[in-house]
C-alpha positions in Angstrom: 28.8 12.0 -18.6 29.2 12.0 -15.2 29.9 8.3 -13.9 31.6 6.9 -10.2 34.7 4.9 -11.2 34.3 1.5 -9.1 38.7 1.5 -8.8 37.9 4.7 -7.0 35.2 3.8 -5.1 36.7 0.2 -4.1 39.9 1.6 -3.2 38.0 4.0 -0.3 34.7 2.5 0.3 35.6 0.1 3.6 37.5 3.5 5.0 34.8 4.5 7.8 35.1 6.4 11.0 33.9 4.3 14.0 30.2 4.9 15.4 28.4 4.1 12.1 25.3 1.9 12.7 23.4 0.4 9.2 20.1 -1.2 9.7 17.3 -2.5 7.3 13.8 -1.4 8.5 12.0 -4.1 5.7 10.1 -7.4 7.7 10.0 -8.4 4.5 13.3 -10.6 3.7 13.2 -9.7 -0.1 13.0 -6.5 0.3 16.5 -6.6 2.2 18.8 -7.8 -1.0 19.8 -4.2 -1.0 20.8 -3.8 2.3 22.8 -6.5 2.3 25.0 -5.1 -1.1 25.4 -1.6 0.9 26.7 -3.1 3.9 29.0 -5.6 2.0 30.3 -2.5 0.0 31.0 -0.2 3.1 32.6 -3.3 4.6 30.3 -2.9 7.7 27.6 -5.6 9.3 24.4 -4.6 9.2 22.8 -3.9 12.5 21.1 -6.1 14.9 17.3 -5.2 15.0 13.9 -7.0 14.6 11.2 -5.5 12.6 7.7 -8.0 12.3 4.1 -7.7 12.2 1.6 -8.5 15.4 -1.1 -11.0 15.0 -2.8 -7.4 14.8 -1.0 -6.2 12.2 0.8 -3.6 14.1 4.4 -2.5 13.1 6.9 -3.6 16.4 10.5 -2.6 16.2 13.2 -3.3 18.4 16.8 -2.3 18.4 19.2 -4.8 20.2 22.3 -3.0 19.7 23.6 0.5 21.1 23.0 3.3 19.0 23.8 6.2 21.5 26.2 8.8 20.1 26.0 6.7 16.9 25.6 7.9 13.4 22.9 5.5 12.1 21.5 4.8 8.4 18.1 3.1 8.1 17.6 1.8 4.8 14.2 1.4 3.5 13.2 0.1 -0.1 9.4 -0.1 -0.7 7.6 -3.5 -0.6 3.7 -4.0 -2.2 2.6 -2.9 1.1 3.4 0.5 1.0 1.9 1.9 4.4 3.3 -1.0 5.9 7.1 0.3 4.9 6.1 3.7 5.7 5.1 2.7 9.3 8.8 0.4 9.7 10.4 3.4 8.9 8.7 6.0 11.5 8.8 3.6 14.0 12.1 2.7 13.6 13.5 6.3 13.3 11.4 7.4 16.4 13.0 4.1 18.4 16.3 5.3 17.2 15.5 9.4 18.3 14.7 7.9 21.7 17.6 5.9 22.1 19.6 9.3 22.0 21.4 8.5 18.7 23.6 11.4 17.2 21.8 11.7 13.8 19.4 9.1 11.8 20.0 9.3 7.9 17.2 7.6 6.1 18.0 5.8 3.0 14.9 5.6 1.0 15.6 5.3 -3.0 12.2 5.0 -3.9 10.1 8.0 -2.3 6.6 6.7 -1.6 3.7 8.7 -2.7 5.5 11.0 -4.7 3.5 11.1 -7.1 0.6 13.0 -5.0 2.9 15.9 -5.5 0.6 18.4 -6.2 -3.0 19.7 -5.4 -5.9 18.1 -7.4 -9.1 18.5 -6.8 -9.9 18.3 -3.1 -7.2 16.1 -2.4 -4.1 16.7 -0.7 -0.3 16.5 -1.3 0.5 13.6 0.4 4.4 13.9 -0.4 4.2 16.8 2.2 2.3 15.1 4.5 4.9 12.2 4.9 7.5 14.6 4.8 6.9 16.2 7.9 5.9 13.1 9.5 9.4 11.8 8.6 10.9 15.2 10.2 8.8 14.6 12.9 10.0 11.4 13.8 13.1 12.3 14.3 14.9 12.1 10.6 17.9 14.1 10.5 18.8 13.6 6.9 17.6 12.0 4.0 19.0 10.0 1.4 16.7 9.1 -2.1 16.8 8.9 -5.7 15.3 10.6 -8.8 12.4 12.5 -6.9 9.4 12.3 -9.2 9.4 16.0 -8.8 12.6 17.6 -7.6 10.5 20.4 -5.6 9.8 17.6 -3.2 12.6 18.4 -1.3 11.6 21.7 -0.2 8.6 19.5 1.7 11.5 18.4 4.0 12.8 20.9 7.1 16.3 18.8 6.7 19.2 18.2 4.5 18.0 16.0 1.2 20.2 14.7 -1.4 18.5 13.8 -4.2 20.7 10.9 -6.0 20.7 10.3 -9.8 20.5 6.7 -11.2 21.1 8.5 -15.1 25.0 7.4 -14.9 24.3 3.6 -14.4 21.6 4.0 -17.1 23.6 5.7 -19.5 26.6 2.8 -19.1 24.1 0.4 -19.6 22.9 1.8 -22.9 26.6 2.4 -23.9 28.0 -1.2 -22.5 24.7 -3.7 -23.7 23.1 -2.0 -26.5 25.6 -2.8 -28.9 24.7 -0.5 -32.1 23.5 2.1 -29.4 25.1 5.2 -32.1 22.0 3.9 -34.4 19.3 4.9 -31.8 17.0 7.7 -31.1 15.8 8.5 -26.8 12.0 8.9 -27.0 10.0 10.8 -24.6 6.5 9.0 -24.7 5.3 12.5 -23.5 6.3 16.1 -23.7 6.2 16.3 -20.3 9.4 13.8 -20.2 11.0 15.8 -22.7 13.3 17.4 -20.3 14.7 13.8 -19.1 15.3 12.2 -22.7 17.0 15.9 -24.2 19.8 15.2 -21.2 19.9 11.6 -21.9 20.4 12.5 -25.8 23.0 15.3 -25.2 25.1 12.9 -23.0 25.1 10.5 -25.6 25.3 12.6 -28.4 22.2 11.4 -30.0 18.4 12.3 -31.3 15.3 12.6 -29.7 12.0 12.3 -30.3 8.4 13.2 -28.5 5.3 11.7 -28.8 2.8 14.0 -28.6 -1.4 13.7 -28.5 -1.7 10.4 -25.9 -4.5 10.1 -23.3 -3.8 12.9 -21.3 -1.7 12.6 -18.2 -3.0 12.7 -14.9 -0.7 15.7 -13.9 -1.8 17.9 -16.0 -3.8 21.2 -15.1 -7.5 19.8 -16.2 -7.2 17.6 -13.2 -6.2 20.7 -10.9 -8.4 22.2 -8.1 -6.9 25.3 -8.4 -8.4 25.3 -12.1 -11.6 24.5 -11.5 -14.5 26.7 -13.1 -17.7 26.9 -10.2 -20.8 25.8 -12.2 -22.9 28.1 -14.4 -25.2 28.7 -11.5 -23.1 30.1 -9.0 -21.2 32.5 -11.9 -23.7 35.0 -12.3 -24.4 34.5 -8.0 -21.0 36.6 -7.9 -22.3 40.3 -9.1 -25.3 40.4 -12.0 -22.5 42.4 -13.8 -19.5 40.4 -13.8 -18.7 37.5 -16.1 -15.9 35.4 -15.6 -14.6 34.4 -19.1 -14.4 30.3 -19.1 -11.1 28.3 -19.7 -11.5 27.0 -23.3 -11.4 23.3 -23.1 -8.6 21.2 -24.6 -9.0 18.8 -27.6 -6.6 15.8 -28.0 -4.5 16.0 -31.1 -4.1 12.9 -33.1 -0.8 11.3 -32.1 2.4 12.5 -33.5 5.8 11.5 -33.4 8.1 14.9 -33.4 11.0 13.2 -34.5 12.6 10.4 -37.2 12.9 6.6 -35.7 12.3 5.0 -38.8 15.0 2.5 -38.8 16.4 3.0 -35.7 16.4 1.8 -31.8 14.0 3.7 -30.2 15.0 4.2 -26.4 12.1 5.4 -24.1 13.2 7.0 -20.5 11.5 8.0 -17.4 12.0 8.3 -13.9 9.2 5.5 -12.7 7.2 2.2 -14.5 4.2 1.1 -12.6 1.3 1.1 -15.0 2.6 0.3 -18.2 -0.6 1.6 -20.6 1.3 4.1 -21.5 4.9 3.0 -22.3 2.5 -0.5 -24.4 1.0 2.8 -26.3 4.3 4.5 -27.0 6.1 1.4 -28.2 3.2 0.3 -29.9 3.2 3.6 -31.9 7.0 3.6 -32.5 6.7 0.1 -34.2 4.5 1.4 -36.6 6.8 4.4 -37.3 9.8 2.3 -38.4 11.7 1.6 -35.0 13.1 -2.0 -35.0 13.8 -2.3 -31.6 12.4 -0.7 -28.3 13.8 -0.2 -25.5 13.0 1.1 -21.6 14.8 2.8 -19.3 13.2 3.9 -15.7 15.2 4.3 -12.5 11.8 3.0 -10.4 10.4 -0.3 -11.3 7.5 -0.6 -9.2 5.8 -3.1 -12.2 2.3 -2.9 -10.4 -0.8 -5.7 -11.2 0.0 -7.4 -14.9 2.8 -5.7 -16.1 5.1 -8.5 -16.4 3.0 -9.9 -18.3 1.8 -6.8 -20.5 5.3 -6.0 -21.3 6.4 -9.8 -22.1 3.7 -9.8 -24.7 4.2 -6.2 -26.1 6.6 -5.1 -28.9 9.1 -3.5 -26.1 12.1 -5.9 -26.3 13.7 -5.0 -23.1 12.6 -2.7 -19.7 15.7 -1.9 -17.9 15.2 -0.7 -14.4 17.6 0.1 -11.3 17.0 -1.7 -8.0 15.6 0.9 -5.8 12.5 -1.0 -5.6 13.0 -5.1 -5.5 11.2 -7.0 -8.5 12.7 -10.2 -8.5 9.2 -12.1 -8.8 8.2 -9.8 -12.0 11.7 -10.9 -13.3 11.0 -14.7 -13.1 7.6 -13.8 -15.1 8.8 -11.8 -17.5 12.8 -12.1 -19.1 12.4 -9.2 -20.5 13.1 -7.1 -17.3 16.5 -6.2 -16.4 18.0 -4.6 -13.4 21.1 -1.9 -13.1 22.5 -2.1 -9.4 22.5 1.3 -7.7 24.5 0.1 -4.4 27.6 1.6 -4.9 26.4 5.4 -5.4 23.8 4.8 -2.3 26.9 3.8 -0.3 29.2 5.9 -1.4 26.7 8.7 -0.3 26.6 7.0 3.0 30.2 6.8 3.6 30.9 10.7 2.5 28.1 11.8 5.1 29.4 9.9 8.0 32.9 11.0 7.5 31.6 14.5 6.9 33.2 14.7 3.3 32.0 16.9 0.7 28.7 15.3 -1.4 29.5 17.7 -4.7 31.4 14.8 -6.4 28.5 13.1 -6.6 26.1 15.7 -8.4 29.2 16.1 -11.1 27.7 17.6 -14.6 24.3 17.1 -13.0 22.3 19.9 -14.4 18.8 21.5 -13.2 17.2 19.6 -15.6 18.7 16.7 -14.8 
């Protein structure tokens, strides 16, 4: 298991060259709690800058320190208002560009909108879009954490290291769950498999899949690029050419591939907004013999009622990491805990500044991973 010792890290963390510059890009105060760790960590202040809304609810930045031949970080975690922290961020980066700065390193944990990854329909893929707007404005490097999809970071035109929260989850399971070796990690879809196989061969234990829920909204029926044209404009192509038709798929009743009678069952995935479907998974584990449910997610974004969903569901704890702040949903619902992420995020930040090697921390990270 591949996991940053803190003696390490303590020992080397306030050891930065000069002309590092770390500012938050948040108006919103509680969105600035993890700044505030980073910078305490890295032994720096953070930088002097005001970000606010106009009476007309444009964005207005303004730096009121020097950043010229400075290496600056802009740290942005994701409020409710996510075009609002979209906008802090551009305009901030731009301001920074044009204040002849010698690179601008966003630190982003969260990254908005990844989940309009891929073509459906006559949409778009947003995640590109944003992308090139944040190349565009100036970003020189980018710093985030468990990509929805890791192919989002060939949408970027500049250096991306894509961060893993698994190592703080895994201590978690092995330091607070105390009869963890009795437990089974679930995948409350096959297409999280991949993500609760590593978490299982890292802690040497089973998995199990759930297979035949509502279908996901990534899948292939939902694709554009899969579309059959109508019935009418089939036989419009050439009177004798038939295009054979894509059978349609039938939801299987729901299965559980795998034994959790009697055992913790330990759901993981990379992001928790709408919690239907973790409700539906725990829900169905109870009834297959699992006494206790846990949730793991690196993302907590806890949209609409889902403190309240999850305080009244059968899940007995959501553990989540603090890319995204959730405070509030924590004073409605006890059940929600939080694994801090600080240290790797500015660890990463200290290795790129001083121009040190970023391989030790992707150690034992897989492609699958």
């Amino acid at each position: 298991m591949f996991c940053v010792p803190s003696t390490e890290i303590g020992a080397i963390m306030n050891i930065t060259k000069g002309g590092l510059v770390l500012f938050s890009a948040n108006s919103n105060s509680s969105c600035m709690e993890l700044s505030k760790r980073i910078a305490e960590r890295l032994g720096v202040e953070m930088g002097k800058v005001q970000v606010y809304q106009e009476p007309n609810r444009e964005t207005r930045v303004q730096i009121q320190e020097s950043v010229r031949g400075k290496d600056v970080f802009i740290i942005q975690t994701v409020s409710k208002d996510v075009n609002t922290t979209i906008m802090e961020l551009l305009i901030m980066v731009y301001a920074c560009e044009t204040s002849c700065a010698k690179s601008i390193i966003g630190v982003v944990p969260y990254f908005p909108y990844s989940k309009q990854c891929k073509m459906r329909k006559r949409g778009s893929i947003v995640s590109k879009l944003l992308a090139s707007m944040m190349c565009k404005a100036g970003l020189t490097h980018l710093i985030t954490m468990d990509l929805h999809q890791k192919e989002i970071q060939g949408f970027f035109n500049i250096p991306v290291d894509n961060l893993r929260a698994s190592p703080f989850l895994l201590q978690y399971i092995q330091e607070e769950i105390p009869d963890y070796r009795n437990a089974v990690i679930v995948a409350k879809s096959p297409a999280s498999a991949k993500r609760a196989q590593s978490f299982a061969e890292r802690l040497r234990l089973g998995i199990a899949v759930i297979h035949g829920e509502a279908q996901d909204a990534e899948s292939d029926m939902v694709d554009g690029r899969h579309s059959p044209p109508t019935a009418k404009y089939v036989a419009a192509i050439h009177p004798s050419l038939e295009i054979p038709m894509l059978i349609p798929k039938e939801k299987p009743p729901i299965t559980v591939v795998g034994d959790v009678g009697g055992r913790i069952a330990i759901i993981v995935d990379d992001i928790i907004d709408d919690v239907d479907t973790f409700l539906a998974a725990a829900e169905t584990l109870k009834e297959r013999g699992a006494y206790k449910i846990f949730v793991m997610a690196t993302h907590g974004l806890l949209s609409s009622d889902a403190p309240r969903l999850i305080e009244e569901s059968a899940i007995d704890e959501v553990v989540v990491t603090n890319t995204i702040p959730h405070e509030i949903q924590k004073l409605q619902c006890p059940k929600i805990k939080t694994v801090d992420i600080s240290m790797i995020l500015s660890e990463a930040i200290r290795r790129i500044h001083n121009g040190e090697s970023m391989s030790y921390l992707f150690r034992n990270i897989g492609v699958d991973d």
